[in-house]
C-alpha positions in Angstrom: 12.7 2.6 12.4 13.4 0.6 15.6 11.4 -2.2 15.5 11.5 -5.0 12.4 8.5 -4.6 10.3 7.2 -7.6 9.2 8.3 -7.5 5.5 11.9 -7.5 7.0 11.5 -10.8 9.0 9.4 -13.1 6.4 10.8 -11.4 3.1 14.6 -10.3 4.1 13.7 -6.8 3.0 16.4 -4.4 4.2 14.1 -0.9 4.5 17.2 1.0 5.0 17.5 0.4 1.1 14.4 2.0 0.4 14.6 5.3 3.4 16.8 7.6 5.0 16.6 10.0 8.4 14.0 12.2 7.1 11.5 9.3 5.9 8.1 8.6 7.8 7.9 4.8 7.1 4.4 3.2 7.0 3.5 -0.7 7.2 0.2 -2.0 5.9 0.0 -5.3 7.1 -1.2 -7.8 4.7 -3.3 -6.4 1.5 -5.2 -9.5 0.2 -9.0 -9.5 -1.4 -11.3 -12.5 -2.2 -11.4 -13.1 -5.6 -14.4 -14.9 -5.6 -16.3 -11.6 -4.7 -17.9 -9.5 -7.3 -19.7 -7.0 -5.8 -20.1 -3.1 -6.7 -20.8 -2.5 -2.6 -17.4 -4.6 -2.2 -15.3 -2.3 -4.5 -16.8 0.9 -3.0 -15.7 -0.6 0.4 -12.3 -2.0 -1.1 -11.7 1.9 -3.0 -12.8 3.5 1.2 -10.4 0.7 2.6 -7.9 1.9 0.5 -8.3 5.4 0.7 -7.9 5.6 4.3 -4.8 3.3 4.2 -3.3 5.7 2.4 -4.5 9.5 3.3 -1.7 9.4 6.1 1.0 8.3 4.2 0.2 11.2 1.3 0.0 14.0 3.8 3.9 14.7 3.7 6.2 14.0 0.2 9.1 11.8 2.5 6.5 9.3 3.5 6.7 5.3 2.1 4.7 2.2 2.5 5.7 -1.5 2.8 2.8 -3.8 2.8 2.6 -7.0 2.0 0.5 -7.9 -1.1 -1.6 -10.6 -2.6 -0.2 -10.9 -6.4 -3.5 -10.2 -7.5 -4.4 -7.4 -5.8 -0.9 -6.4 -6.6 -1.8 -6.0 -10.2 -4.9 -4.1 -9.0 -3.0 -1.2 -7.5 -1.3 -0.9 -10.4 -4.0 -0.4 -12.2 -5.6 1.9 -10.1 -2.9 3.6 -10.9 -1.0 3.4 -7.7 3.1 3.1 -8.4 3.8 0.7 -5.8 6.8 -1.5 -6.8 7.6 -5.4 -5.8 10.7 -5.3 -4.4 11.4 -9.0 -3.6 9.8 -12.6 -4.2 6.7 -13.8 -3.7 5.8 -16.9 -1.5 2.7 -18.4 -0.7 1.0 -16.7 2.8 -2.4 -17.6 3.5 -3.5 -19.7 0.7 -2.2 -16.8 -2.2 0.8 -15.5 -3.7 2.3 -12.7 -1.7 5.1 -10.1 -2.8 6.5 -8.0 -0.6 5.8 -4.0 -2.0 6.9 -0.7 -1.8 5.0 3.1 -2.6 6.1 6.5 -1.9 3.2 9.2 -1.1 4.3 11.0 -4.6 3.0 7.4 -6.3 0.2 6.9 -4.6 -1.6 10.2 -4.2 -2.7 9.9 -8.0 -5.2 7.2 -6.6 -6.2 9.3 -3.8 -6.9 12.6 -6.0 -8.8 10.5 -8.0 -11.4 9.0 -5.2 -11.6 11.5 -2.9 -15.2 11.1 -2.7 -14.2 8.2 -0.7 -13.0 9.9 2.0 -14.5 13.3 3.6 -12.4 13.1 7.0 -9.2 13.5 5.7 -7.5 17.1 4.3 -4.8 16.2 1.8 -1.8 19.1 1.7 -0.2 16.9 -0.8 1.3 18.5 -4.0 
């Protein structure tokens, strides 16, 4: 809560919006996927990738995420059922639409429930 997380600098995100004392802040730096791969061994690594991003984050109910997100992955979360939220506009980073996001662990441990068999290292004391 000291240092400037990325999404603060290069979006003007003010995180003290989003948190207060008792909040365990996560960053996950960039989220972006080639869409020009198709693969099922790509998913099942993108679903692992994901899974262990966010296992931390849904160990305790006061923990959020900021991440930066390709636009189209964006959309993918969603419909894996994650409830992240944009919560500024996009600009072009890296070649692809980026939009700044935001999760709590409460939206984002429906994804996790759902794929455990992603992950076997991790206990989840979620509720």
């Amino acid at each position: 809560k000291v240092d400037l997380l990325p999404i603060q600098e290069d979006f003007q995100i003010e995180i003290g919006d989003f948190i207060d004392e008792q909040t365990d802040v996560w960053h996950i730096g960039r989220f972006a996927v080639d869409s020009s791969i198709n693969s099922f061994k790509v998913i099942l690594l993108f679903k692992t990738l994901l899974t262990y991003a966010i296992t931390p984050i849904c160990k305790t109910q006061n923990s959020v995420m900021f991440a930066e997100c390709d636009t189209k992955l964006f959309a993918t979360l969603i419909r894996l059922q994650m409830d992240v939220k944009a919560i500024g506009k996009s600009m072009e980073c890296l070649g692809s639409e980026t939009v700044p996001i935001f999760g709590c662990s409460n939206g984002l441990f429906p994804f996790l429930r759902n794929n455990l068999i992603y992950t076997t290292s991790f206990s989840l004391n979620a509720s």
